[in-house]
PyMOL commands that place a pseudoatom at each C-alpha (Angstrom):
pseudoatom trace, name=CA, resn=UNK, resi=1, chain=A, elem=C, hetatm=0, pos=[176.350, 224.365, 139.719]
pseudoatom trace, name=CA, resn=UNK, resi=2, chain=A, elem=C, hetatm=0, pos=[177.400, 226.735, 142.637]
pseudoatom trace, name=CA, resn=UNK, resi=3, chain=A, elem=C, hetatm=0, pos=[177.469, 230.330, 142.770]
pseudoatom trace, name=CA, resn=UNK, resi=4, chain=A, elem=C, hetatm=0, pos=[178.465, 232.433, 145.837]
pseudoatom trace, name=CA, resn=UNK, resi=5, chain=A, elem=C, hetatm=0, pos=[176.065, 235.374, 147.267]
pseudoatom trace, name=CA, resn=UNK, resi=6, chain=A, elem=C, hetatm=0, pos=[178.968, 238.180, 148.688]
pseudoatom trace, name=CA, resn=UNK, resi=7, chain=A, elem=C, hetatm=0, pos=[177.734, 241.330, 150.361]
pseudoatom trace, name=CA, resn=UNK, resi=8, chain=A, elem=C, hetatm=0, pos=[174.065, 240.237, 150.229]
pseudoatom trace, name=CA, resn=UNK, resi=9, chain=A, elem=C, hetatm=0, pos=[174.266, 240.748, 146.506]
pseudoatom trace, name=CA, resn=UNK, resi=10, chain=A, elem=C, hetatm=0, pos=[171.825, 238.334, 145.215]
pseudoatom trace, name=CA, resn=UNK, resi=11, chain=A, elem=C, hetatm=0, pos=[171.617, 240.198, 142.052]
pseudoatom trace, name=CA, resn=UNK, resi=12, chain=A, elem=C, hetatm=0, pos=[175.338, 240.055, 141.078]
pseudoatom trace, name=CA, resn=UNK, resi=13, chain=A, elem=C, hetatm=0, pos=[175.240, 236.370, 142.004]
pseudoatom trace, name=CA, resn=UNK, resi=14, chain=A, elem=C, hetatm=0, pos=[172.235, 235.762, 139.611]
pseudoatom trace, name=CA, resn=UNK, resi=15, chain=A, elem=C, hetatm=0, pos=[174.220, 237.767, 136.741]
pseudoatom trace, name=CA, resn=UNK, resi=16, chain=A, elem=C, hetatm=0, pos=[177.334, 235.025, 137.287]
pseudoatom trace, name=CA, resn=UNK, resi=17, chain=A, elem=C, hetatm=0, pos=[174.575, 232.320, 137.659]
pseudoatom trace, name=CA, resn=UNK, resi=18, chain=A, elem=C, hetatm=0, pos=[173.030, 233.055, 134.288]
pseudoatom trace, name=CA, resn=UNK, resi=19, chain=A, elem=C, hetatm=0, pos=[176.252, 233.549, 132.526]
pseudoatom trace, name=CA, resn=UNK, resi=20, chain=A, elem=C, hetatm=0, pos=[177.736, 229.815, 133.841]
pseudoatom trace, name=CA, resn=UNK, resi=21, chain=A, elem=C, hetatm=0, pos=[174.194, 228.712, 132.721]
pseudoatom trace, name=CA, resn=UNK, resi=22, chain=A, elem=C, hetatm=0, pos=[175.229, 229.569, 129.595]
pseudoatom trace, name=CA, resn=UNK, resi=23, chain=A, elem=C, hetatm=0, pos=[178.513, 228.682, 129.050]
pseudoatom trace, name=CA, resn=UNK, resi=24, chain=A, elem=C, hetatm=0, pos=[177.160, 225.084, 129.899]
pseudoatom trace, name=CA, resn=UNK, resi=25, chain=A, elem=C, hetatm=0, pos=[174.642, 225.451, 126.754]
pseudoatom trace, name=CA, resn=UNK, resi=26, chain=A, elem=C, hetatm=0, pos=[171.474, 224.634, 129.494]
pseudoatom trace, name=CA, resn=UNK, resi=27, chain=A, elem=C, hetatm=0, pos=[169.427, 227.676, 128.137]
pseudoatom trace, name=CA, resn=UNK, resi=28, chain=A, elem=C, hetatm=0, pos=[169.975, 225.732, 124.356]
pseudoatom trace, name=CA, resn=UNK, resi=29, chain=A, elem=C, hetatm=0, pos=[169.113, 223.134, 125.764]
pseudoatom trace, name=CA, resn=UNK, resi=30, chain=A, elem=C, hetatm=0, pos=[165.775, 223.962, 127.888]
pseudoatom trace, name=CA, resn=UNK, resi=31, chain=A, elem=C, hetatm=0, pos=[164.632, 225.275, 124.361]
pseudoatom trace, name=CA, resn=UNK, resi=32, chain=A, elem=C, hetatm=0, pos=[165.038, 221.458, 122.420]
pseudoatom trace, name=CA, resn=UNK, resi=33, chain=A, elem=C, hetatm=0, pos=[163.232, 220.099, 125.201]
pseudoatom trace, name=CA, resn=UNK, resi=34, chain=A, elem=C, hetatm=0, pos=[160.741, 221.820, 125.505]
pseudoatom trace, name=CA, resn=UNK, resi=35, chain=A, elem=C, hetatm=0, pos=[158.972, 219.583, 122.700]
pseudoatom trace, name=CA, resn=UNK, resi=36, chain=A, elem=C, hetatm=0, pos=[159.065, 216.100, 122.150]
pseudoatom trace, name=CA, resn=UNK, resi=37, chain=A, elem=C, hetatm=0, pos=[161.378, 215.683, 119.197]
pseudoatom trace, name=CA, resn=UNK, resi=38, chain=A, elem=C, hetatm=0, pos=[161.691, 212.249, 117.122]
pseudoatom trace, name=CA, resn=UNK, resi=39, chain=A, elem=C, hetatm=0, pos=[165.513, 210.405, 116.756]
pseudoatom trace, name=CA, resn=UNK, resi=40, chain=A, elem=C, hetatm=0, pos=[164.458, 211.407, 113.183]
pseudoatom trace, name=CA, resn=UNK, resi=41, chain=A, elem=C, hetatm=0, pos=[163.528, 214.697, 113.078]
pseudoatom trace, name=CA, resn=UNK, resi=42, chain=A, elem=C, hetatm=0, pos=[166.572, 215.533, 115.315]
pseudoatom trace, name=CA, resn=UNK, resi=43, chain=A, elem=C, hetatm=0, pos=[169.245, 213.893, 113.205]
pseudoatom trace, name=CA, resn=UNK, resi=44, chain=A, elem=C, hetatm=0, pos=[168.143, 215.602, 110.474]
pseudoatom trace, name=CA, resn=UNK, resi=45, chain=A, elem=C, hetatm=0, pos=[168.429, 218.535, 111.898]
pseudoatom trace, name=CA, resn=UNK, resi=46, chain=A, elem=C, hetatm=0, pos=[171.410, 218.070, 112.861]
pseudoatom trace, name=CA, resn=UNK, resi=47, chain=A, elem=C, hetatm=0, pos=[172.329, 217.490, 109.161]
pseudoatom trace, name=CA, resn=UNK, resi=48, chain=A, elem=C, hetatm=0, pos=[170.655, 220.132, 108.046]
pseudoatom trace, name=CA, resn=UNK, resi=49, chain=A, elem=C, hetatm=0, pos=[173.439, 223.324, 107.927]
pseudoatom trace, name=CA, resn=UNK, resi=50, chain=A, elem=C, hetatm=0, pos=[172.107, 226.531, 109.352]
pseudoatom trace, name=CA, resn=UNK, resi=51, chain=A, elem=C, hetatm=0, pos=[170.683, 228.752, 107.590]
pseudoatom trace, name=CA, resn=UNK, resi=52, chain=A, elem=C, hetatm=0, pos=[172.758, 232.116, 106.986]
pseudoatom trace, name=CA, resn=UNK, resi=53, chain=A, elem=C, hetatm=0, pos=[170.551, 235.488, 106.688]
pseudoatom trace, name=CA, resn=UNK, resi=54, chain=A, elem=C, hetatm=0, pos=[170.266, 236.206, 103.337]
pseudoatom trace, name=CA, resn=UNK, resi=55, chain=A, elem=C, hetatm=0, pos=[170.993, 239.533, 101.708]
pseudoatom trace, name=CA, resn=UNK, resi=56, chain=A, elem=C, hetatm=0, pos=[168.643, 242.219, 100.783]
pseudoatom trace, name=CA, resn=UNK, resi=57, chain=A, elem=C, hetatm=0, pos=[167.815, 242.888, 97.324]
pseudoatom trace, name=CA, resn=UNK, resi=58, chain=A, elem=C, hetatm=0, pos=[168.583, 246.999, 97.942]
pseudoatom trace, name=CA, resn=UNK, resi=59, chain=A, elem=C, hetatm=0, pos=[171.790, 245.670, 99.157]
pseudoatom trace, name=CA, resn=UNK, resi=60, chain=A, elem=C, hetatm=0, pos=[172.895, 244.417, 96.161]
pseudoatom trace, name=CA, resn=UNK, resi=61, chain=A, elem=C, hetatm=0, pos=[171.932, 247.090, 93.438]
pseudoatom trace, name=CA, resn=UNK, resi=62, chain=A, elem=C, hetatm=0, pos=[173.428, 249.764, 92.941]
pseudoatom trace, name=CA, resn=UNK, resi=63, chain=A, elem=C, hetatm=0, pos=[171.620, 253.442, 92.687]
pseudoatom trace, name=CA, resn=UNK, resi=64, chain=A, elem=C, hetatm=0, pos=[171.969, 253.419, 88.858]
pseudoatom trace, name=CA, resn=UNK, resi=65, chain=A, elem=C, hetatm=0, pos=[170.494, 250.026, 87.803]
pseudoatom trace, name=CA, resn=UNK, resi=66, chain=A, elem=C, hetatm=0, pos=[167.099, 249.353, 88.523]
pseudoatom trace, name=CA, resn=UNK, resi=67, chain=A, elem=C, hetatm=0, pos=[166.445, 245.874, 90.686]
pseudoatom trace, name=CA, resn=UNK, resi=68, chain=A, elem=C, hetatm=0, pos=[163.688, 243.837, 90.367]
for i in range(1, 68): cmd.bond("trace and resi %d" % i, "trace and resi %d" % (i + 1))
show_as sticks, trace
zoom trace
């Protein structure tokens, strides 16, 4: 990976340097590794579907009825 410094402007360069970084998923994939993980324990979580958030209970009620 190659990013050119114009002007002196190493910071501008490390912005588009992070950014490429992840595009290419490396930052995903710096956090897998930084653990051992078994063939097993990764296909299964690979199988396993993400988890959505789940809703709040005061979400869901409304003012009049009383949630529990």
């Amino acid at each position: 990976m190659q990013v050119l410094v114009r002007d002196n402007n190493v910071e501008q360069a490390l912005k588009v340097l992070k950014k490429k970084m992840q595009r290419e998923g490396v930052f995903r994939e710096m956090r897998l590794r930084r653990h051992y993980e078994k063939p097993s324990e990764e296909s299964e979580r690979r199988r396993k579907p993400s988890a959505a958030p789940a809703s709040s209970p005061a979400k869901s009620c409304s003012a009049k009825v009383r949630c529990r």
